[in-house]
C-alpha positions as CSV (number, residue, x, y, z in Angstrom):
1,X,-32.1,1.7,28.8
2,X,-31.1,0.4,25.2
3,X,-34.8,0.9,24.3
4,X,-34.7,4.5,24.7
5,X,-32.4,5.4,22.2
6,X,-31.7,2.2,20.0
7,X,-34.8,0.5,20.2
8,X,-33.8,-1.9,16.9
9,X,-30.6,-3.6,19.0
10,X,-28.2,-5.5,16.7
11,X,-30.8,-4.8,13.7
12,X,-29.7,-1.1,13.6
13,X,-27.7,-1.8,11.0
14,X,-29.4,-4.2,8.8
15,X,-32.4,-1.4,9.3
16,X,-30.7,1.6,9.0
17,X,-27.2,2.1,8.3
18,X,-27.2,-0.4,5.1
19,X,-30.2,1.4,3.2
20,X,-28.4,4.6,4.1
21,X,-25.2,3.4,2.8
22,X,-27.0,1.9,-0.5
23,X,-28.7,5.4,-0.9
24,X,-25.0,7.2,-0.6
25,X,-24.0,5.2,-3.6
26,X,-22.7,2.0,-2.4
27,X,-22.6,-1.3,-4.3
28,X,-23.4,-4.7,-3.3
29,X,-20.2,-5.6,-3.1
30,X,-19.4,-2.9,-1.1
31,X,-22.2,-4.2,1.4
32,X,-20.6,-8.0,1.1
33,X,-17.2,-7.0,1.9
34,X,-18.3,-4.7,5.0
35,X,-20.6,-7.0,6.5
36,X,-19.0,-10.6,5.4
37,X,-15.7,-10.1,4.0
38,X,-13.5,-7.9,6.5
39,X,-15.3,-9.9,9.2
40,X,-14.1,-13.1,8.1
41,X,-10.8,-11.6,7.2
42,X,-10.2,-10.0,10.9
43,X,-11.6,-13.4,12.7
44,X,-10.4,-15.8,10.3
């Protein structure tokens, strides 16, 4: 089941892979364009 091994669903990545990528050195804008930006761009 999803539960097993990604128990946090869709908040994975507000959780996990954002703090990770803000401890690797990205910016906030960095974090707009990847989670707003290109999205809006690609379904635009």
């Amino acid at each position: 089941s999803r539960s097993k091994y990604n128990p946090d669903g869709y908040l994975f990545i507000t959780r996990h892979v954002l703090p990770r990528l803000k401890d690797l050195g990205a910016s906030e804008q960095d974090i707009q364009n990847i989670m707003v930006d290109n999205p809006r761009r690609f379904f635009g």
